[in-house]
Kinemage of the C-alpha trace (Angstrom):
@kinemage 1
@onewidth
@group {chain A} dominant
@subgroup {mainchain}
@vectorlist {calphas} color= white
{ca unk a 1} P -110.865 -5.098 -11.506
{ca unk a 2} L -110.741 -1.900 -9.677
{ca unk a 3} L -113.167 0.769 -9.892
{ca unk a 4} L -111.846 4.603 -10.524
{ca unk a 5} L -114.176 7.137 -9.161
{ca unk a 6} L -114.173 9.825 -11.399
{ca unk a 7} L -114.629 13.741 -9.852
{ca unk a 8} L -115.799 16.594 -11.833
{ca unk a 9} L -114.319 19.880 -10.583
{ca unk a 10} L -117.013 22.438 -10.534
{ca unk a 11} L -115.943 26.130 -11.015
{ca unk a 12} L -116.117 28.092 -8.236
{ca unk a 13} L -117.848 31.629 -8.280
{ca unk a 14} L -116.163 34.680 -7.809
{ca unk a 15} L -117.136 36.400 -4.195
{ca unk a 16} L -118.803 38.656 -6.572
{ca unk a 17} L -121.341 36.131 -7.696
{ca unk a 18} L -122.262 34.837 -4.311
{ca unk a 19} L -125.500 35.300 -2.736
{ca unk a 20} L -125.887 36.841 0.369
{ca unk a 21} L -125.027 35.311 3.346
{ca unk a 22} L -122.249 33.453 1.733
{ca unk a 23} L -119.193 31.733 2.266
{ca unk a 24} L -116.446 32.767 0.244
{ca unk a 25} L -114.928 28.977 -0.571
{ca unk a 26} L -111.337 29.679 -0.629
{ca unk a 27} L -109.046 30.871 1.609
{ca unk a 28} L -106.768 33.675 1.911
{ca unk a 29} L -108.967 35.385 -0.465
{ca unk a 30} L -109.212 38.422 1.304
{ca unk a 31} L -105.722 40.132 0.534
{ca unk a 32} L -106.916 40.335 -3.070
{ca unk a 33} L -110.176 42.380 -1.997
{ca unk a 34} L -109.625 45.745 -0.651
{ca unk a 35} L -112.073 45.980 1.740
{ca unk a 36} L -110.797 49.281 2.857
{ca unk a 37} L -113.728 51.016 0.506
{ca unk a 38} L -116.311 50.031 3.192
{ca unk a 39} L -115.260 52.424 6.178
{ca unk a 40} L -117.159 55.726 7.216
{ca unk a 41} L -114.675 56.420 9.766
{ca unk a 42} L -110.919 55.721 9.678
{ca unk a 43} L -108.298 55.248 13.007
{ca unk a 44} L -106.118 58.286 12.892
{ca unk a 45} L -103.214 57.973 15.293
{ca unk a 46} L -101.222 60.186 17.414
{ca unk a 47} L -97.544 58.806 17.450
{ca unk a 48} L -96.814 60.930 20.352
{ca unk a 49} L -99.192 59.499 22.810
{ca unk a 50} L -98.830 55.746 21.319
{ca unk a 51} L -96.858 53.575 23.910
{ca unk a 52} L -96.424 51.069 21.383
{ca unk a 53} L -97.965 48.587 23.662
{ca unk a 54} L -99.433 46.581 20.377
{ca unk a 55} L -103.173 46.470 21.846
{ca unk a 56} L -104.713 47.972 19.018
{ca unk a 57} L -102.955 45.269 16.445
{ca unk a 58} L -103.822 42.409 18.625
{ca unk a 59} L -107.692 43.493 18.952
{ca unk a 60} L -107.814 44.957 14.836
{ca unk a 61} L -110.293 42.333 13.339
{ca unk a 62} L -109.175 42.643 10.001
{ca unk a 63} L -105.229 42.598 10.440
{ca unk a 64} L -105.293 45.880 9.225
{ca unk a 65} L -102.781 47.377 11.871
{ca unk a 66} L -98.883 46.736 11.019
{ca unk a 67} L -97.106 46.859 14.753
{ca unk a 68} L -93.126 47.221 14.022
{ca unk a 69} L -90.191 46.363 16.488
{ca unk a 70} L -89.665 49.498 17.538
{ca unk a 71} L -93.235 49.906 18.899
{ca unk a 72} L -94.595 52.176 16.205
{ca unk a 73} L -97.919 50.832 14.509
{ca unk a 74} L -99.595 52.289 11.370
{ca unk a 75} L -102.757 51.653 9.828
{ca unk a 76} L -103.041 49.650 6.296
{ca unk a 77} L -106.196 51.567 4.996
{ca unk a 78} L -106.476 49.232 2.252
{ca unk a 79} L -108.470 46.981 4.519
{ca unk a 80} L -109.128 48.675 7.346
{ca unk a 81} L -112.657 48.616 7.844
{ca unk a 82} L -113.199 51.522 10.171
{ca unk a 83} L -114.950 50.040 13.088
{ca unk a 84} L -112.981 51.479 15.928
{ca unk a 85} L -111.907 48.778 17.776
{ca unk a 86} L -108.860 50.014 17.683
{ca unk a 87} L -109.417 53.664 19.443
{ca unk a 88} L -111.809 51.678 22.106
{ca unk a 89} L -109.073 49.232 23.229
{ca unk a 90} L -106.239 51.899 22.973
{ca unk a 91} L -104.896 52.232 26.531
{ca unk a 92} L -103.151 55.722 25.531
{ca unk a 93} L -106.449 56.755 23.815
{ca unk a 94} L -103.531 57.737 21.124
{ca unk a 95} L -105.936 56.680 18.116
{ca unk a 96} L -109.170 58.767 17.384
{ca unk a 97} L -111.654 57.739 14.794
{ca unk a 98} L -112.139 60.232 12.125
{ca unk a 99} L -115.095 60.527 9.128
{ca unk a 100} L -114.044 59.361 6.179
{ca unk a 101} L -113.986 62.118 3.543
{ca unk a 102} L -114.400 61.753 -0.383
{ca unk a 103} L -111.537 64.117 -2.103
């Protein structure tokens, strides 16, 4: 006679309900959050002086720069963060950080 092991799933919290110092437990979670609302400062960027070299989407921690074929790269502000990696590793010093104004 074989013996089924029975699992109980447990619910998981929302990232709202976790403690600090959490881990949020499931992936891919992030796109849902717009973490964009945490910034001071946002990457403004001057299309003129961009070489399109793609440095500043390769070092964004957040994914929050969209590089396109042609070279061009924009900002998604929805979850940029505003830390200024970005501006630091531009080569073209093309992006300048900016304070983040309430309208």
């Amino acid at each position: 006679m074989s013996q089924k092991n029975e699992f109980k799933l447990n619910p998981k919290p929302s990232w709202k309900e976790l403690p600090i110092a959490s881990i949020i437990p499931q992936p891919s979670t992030s796109r849902f959050y717009l973490t964009g609302d945490w910034r001071s400062f946002r990457p403004v960027i001057d299309k003129d002086k961009c070489v399109g070299c793609g440095l500043c989407w390769s070092y964004c921690p957040d994914a929050a720069i969209k590089w396109f074929e042609d070279g061009s790269v924009e900002v998604d502000l929805n979850y940029c963060k505003g830390c200024g990696v970005c501006a630091e590793e531009c080569p073209a010093k093309a992006i300048t950080m900016v304070e983040e104004v309430e309208e």
